[in-house]
Rosetta silent file (secondary structure, phi, psi, omega in degrees, C-alpha in Angstrom):
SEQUENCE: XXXXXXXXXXXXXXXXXXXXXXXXXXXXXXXXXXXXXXXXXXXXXXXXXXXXXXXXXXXXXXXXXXXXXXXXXXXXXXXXXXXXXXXXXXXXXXXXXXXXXXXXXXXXXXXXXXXXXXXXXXXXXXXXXXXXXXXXXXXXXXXXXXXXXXXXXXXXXXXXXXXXXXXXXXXXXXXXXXXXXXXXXXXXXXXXXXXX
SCORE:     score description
SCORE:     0.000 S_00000001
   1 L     0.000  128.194  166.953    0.000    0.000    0.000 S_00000001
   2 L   -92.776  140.306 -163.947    1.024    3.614   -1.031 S_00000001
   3 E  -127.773  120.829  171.469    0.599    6.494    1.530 S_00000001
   4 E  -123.946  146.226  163.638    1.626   10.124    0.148 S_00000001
   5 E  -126.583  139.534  130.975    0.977   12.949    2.823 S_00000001
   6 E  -173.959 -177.509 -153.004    1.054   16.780    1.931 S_00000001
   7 E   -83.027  115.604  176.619    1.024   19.951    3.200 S_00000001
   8 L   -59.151  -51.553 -147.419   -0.227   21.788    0.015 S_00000001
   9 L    58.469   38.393  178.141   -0.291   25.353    1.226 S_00000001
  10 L    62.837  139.783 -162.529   -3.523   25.670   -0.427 S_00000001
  11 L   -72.057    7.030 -161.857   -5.198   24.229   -3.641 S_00000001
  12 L   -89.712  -35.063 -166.275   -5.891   27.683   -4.685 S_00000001
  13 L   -71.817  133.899 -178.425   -2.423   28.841   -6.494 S_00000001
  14 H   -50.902  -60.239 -167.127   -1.973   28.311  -10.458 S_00000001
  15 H   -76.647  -20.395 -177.487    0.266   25.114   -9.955 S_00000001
  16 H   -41.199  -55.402 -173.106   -1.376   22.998   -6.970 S_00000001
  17 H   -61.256  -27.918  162.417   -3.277   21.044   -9.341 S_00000001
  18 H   -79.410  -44.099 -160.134   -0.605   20.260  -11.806 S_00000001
  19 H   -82.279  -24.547  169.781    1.415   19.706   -9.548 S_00000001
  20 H   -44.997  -68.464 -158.203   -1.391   17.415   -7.221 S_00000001
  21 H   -41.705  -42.560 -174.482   -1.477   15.672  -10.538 S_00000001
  22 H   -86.423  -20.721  171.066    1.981   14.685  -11.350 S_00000001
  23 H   -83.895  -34.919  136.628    2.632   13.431   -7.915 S_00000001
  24 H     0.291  -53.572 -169.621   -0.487   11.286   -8.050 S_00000001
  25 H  -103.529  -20.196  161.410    0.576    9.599  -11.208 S_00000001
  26 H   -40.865  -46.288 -144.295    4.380    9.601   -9.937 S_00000001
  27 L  -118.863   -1.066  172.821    3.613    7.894   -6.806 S_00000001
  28 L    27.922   44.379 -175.825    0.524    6.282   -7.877 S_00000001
  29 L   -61.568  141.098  167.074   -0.793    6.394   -4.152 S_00000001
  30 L   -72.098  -42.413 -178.609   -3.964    4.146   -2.675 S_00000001
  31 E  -119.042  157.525 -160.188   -3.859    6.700   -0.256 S_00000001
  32 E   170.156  104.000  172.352   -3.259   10.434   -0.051 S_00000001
  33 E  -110.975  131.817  169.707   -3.914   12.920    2.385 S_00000001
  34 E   -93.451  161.528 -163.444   -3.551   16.972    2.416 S_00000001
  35 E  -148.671  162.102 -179.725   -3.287   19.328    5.003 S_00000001
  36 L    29.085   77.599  151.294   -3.735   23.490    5.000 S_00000001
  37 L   -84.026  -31.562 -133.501   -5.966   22.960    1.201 S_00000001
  38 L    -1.982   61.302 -166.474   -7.363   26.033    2.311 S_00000001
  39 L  -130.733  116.456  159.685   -9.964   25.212    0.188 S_00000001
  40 L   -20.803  116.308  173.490  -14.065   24.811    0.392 S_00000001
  41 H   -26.235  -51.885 -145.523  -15.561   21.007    0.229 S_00000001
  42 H   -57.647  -59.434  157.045  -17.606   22.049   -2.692 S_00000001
  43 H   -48.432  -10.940 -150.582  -13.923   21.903   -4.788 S_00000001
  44 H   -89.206  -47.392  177.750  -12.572   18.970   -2.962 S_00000001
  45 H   -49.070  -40.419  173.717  -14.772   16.742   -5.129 S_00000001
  46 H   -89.697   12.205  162.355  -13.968   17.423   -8.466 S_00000001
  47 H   -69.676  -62.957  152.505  -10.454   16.829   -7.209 S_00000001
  48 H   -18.739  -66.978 -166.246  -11.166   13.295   -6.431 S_00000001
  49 H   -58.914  -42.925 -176.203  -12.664   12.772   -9.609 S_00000001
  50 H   -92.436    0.653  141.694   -9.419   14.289  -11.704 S_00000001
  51 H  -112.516   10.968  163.187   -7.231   11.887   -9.658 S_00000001
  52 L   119.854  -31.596 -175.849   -8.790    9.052   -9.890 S_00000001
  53 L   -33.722  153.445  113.900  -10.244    8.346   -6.055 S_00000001
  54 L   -76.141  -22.370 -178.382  -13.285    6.455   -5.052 S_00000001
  55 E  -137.801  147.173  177.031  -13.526    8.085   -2.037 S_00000001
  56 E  -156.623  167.309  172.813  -12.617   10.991   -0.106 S_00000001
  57 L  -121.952  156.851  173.246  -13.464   13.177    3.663 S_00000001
  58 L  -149.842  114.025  175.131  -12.974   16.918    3.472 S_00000001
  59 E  -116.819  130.803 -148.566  -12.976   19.214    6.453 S_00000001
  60 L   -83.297  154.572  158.685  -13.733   22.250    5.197 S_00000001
  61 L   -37.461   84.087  157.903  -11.194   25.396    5.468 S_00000001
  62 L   -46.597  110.984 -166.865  -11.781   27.534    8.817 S_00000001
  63 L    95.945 -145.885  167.055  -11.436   31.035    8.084 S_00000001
  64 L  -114.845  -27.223 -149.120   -8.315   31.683    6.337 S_00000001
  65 L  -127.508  115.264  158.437   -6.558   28.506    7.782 S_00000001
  66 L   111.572 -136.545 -176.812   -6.274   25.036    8.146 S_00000001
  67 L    62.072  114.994 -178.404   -8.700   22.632    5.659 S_00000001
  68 E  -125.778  121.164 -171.673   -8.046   18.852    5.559 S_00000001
  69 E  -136.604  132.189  152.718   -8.941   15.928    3.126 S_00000001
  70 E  -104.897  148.629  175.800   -7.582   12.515    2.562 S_00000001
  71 E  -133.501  143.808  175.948   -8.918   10.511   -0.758 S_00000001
  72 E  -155.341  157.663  166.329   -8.325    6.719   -0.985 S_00000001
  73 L   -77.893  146.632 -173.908   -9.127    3.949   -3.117 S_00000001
  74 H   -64.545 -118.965  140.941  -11.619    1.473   -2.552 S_00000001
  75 H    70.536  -79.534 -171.871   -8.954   -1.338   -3.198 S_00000001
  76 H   -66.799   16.178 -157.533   -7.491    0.076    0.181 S_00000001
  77 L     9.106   80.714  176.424  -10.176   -0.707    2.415 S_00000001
  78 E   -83.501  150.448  169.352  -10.460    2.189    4.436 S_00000001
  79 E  -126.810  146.936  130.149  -13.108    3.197    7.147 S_00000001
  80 E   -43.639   88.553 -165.847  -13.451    6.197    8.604 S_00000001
  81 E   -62.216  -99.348  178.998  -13.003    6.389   12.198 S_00000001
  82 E  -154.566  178.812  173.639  -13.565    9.700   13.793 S_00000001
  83 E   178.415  144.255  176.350  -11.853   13.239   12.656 S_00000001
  84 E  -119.745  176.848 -178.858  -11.486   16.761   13.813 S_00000001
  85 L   -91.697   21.066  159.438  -10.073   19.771   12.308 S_00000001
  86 L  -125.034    4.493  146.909   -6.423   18.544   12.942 S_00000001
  87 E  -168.275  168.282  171.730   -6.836   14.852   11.897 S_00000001
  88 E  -108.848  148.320 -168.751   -8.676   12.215   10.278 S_00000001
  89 E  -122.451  119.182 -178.536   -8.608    8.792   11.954 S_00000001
  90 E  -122.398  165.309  178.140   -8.960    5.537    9.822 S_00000001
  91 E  -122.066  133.392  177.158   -9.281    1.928    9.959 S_00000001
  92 E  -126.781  126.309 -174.100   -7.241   -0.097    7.465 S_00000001
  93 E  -105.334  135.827  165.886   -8.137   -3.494    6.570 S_00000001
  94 E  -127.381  132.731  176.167   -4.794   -4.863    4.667 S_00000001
  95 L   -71.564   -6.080 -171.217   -4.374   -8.412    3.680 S_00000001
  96 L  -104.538  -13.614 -176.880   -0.786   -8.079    3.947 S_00000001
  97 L  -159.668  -11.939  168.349   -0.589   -6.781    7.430 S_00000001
  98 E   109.007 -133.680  177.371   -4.364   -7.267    9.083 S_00000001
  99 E  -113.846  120.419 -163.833   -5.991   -4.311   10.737 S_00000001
 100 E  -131.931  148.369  152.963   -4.012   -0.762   11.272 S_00000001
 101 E  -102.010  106.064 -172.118   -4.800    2.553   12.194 S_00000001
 102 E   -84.364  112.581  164.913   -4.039    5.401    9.743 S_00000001
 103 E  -105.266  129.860  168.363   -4.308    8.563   11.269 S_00000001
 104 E   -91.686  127.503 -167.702   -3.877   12.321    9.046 S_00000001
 105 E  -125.796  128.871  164.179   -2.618   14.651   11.470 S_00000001
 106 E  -137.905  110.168 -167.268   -2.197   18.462   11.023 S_00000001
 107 L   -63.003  162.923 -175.705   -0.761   20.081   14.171 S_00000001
 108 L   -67.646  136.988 -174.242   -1.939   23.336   15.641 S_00000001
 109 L   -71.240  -93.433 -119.098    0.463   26.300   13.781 S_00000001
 110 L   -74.626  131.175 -169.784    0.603   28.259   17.017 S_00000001
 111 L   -50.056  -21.492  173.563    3.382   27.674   19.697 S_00000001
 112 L   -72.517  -30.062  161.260    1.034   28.347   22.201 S_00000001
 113 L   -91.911   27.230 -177.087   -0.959   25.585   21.658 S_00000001
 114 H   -66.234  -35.582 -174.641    1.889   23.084   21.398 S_00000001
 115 H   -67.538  -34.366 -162.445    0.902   21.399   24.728 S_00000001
 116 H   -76.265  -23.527  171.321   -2.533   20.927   23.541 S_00000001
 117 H   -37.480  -82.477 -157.639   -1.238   19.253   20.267 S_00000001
 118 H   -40.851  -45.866  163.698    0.980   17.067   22.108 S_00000001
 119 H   -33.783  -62.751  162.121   -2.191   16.139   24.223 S_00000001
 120 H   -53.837  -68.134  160.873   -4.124   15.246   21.245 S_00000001
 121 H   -71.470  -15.460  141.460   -1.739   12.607   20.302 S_00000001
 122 H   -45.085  -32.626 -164.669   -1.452   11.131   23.553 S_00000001
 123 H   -78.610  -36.000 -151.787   -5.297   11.009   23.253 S_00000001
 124 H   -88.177  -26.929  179.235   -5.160    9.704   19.573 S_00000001
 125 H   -52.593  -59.812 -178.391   -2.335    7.007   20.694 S_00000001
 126 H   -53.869  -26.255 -162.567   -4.641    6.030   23.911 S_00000001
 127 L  -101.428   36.842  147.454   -7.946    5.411   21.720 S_00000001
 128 L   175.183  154.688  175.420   -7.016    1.782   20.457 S_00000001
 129 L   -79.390    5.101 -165.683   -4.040   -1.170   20.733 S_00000001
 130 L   -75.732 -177.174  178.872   -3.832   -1.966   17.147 S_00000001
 131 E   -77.595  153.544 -143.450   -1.229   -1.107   15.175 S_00000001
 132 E  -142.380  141.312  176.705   -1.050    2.546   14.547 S_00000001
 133 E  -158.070  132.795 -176.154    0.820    4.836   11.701 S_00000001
 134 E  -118.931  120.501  169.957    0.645    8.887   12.023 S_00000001
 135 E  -143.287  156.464  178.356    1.756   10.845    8.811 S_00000001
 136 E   142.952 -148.304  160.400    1.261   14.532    7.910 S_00000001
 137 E   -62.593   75.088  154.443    2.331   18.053    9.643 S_00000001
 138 L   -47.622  -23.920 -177.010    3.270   18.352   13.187 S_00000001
 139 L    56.152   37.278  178.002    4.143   21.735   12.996 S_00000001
 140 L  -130.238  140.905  140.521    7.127   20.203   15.347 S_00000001
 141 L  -103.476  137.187  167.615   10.879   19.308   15.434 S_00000001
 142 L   -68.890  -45.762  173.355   11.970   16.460   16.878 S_00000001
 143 L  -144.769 -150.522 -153.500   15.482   18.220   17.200 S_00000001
 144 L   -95.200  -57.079  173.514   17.787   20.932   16.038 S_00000001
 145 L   -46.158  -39.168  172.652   18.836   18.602   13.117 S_00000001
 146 L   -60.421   -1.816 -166.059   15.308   19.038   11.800 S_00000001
 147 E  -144.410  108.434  158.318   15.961   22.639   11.007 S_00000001
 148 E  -103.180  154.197  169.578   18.551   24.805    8.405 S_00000001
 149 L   116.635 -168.077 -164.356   18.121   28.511    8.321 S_00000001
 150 L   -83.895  152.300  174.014   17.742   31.489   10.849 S_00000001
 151 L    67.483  101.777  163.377   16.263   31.207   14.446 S_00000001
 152 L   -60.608  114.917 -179.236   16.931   28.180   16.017 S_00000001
 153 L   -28.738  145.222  168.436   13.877   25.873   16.835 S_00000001
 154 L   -97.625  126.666  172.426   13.651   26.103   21.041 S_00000001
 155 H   -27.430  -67.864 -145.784   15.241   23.137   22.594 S_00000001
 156 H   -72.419  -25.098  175.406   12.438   23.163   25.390 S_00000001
 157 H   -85.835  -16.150  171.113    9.476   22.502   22.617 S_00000001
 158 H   -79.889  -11.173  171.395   11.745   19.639   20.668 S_00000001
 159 H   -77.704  -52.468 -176.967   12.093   17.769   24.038 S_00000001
 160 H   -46.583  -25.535 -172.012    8.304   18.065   25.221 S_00000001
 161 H   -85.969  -30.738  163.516    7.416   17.111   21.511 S_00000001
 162 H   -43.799  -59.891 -176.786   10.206   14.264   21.695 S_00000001
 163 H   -64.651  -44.110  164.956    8.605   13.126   24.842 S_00000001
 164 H   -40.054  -46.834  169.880    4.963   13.125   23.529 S_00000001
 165 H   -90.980   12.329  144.734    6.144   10.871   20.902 S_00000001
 166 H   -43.053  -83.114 -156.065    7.913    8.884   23.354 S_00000001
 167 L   -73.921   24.094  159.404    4.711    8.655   25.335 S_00000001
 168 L  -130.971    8.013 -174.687    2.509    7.308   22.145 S_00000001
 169 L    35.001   71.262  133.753    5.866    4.445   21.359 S_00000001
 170 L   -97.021  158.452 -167.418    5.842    6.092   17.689 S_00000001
 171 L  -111.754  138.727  153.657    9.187    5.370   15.803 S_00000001
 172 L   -68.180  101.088 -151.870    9.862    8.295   13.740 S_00000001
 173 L   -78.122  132.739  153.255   10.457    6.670    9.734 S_00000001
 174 L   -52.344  140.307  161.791   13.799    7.380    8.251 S_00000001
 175 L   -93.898  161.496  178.685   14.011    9.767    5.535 S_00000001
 176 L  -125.433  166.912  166.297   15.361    9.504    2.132 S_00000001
 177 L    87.653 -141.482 -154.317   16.173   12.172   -0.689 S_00000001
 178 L   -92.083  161.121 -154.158   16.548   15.478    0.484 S_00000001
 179 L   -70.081  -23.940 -171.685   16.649   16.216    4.143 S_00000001
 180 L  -116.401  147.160 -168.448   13.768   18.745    4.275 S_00000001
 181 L   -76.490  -22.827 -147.760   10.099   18.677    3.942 S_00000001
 182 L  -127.634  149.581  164.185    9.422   22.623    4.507 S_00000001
 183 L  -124.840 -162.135  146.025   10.926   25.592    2.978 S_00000001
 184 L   169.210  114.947  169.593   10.360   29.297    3.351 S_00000001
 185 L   104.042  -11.391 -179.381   11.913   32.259    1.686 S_00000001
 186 L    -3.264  146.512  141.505   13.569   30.041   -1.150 S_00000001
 187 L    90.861  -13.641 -175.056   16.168   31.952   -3.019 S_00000001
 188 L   -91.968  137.569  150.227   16.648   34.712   -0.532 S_00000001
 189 L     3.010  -67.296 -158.025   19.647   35.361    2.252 S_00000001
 190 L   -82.967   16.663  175.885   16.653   34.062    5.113 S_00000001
 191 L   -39.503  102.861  148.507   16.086   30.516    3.589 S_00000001
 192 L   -98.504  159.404  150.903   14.648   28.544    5.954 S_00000001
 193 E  -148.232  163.011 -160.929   13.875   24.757    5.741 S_00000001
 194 E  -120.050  156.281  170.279   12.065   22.076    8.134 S_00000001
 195 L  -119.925   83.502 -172.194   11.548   18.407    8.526 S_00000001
 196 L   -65.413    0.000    0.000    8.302   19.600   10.559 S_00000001
């Protein structure tokens, strides 16, 4: 089974959709969830349709901010769980591995709410023993390492976020290819990028 997660930065922008497209047919995922679409349900459908889905959830855009959908194939035999407007929670039947829990997670942006985040996946860890797999945003570092550019992440939120996933026994999946997920400021003096 193929799992692509990403953080769009909204579906609004001349290129999301080409670019939705070619990693779709790149990566030929079963499953494939977005974060920040910052986009209205009403679009999320004929999105489905122009990659190919059987199915999809959409929690609609708050605002300016935020808006989350995974689409999956039937094939994958997904259920739907429960979901809020910082993850979707799934049941996975796989013949290849039994019954798993897929959760799409996209953490709260503001630093201020970091404890309650961290909470929330204690919570989401706590609501079953099965086997469990979290992909998406955290809007977290793990460390130091997770971060090139100006203003160094603070130490005291990569340990509490360290410990949280400590406290849910998640393994954090090696990466391959390039180190970072996140960018900001590309081409300028203030480049930052993240493995958020």
């Amino acid at each position: 089974m193929i799992i692509l997660s990403w953080n769009c930065r909204g579906l609004g922008g001349p290129s999301a959709i080409p670019n939705l497209k070619k990693l779709a047919r790149g990566h030929k995922p079963d499953v494939l969830f977005l974060s920040e679409t910052l986009s209205h349900n009403r679009h999320i459908e004929s999105i489905r349709v122009l990659l190919g889905f059987d199915s999809c959830l959409a929690i609609d855009v708050e605002g300016r901010s935020g808006g989350l959908v995974v689409f999956w194939k039937d094939s994958s035999k997904c259920r739907v769980l429960n979901y809020t407007r910082h993850f979707i929670n799934m049941l996975v039947e796989d013949e290849q591995w039994g019954e798993w829990r897929l959760t799409c997670y996209y953490g709260y942006t503001e630093r201020s709410r970091r404890h309650a985040a961290w909470d929330l996946l204690r919570a989401l860890g706590n609501m079953s023993s099965i086997p469990w797999c979290i992909i998406g945003d955290f809007n977290d570092l793990l460390s130091q390492a997770d971060k090139k550019g100006i203003h160094p992440h603070p130490n005291g939120l990569c340990m509490r976020f360290r410990q949280a996933v400590s406290d849910c026994d998640l393994t954090d999946i090696p990466i391959k290819g390039h180190q970072f997920t996140w960018i900001k400021s590309r081409g300028t003096p203030h480049v930052i990028e993240e493995r958020p």
